[in-house]
C-alpha positions in Angstrom: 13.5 21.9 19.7 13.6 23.9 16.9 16.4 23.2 13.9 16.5 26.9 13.1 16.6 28.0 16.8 20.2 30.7 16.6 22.3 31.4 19.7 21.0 33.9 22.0 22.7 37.4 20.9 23.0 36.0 16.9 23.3 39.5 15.3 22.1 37.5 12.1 24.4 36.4 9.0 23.5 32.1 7.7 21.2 30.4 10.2 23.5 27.1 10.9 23.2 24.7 14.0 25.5 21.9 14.8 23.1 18.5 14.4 21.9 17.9 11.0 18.1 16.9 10.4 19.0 13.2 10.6 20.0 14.3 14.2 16.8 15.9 15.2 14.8 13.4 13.7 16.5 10.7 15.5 16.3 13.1 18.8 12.8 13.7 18.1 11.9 9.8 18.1 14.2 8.8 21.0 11.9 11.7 23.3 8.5 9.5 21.7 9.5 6.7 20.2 5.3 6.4 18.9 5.7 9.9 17.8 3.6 10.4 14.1 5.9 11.2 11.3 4.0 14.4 11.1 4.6 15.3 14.1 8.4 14.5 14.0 8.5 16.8 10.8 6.9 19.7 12.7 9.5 19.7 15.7 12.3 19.7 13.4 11.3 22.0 10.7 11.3 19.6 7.5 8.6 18.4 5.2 7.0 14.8 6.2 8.7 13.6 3.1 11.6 14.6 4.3 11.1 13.0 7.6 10.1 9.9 6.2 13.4 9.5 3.9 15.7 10.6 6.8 14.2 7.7 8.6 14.6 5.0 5.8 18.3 6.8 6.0 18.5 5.9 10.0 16.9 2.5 9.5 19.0 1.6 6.9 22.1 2.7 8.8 20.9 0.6 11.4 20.4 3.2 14.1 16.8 2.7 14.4 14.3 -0.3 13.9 10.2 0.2 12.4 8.2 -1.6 13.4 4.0 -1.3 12.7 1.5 -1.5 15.7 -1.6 -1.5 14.6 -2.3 1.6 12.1 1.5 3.0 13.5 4.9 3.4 13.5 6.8 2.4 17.0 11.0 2.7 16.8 13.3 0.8 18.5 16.8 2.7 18.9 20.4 1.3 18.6 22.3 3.3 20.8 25.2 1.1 20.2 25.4 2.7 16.8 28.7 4.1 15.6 28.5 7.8 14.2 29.5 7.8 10.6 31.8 10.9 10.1 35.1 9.5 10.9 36.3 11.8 13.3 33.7 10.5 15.8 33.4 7.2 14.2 34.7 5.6 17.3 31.4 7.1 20.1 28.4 5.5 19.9 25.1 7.6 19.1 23.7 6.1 22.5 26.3 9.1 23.9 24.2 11.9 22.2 20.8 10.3 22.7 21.8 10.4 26.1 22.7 14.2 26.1 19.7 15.2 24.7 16.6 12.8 24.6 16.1 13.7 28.0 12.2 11.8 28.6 9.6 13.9 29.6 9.5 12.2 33.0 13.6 12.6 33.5 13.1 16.3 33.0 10.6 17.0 35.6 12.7 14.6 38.0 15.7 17.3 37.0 13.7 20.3 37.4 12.7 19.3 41.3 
C-alpha cells in the first residue's frame, strides 16, 4: 500500500490521500506486527527515521506497545484506542484496523 498511490483517473494537481503516515505505519504493523522498521518505511514511503519517530508517536499515544524479542521489535496493538481528532474522537482505531489490516490469511479466505 502505497502513501502516494492517486485515485484511478487523477488528471494530476497535489498528490493527497486520506490517512496520514501515522496511519499507514500503524496499518503497516497491524498486517506484520514483526515487521522491520525498514521494511515498514518502505511500504509507506517515509525515511526509517521517520518511521521510527511516528512509532514513538503511536507508543506514546498508547496505540501500540514495543516490545524486544531477541535482536527485534514485536507490537502489540490497542484497538481500543480513541482517534485523536475530535470529530472522530468518539470510534476506536480497532474500527479502522479492522477495515484495512486485512491478514494475509483473511485475504486469501476472501478471495475464494
Amino acid at each position: 500500500m502505497a502513501s502516494t498511490a492517486t485515485a484511478a483517473g487523477d488528471s494530476g494537481g497535489r498528490n493527497w490521500t486520506f490517512l496520514t503516515n501515522h496511519g499507514h505505519v500503524l496499518l503497516a504493523i497491524a498486517r506484520d506486527p514483526t515487521a522491520r522498521l525498514r521494511d515498514v518505511a518502505a511500504e509507506v514511503g517515509v525515511t526509517e527515521r521517520a518511521a521510527q519517530a511516528i512509532v514513538a508517536d503511536l507508543e506514546a499515544g498508547g496505540y501500540l506497545q514495543r516490545t524486544r524479542v531477541g535482536r527485534r521489535n514485536e507490537y502489540t496493538l490497542n484497538p481500543a484506542g480513541h482517534f485523536r481528532h475530535p470529530a472522530e474522537a468518539d470510534r476506536q482505531v480497532g474500527d479502522l484496523l479492522a477495515l484495512f489490516a486485512e491478514t494475509p490469511a483473511e485475504e486469501t479466505a476472501r478471495r475464494s
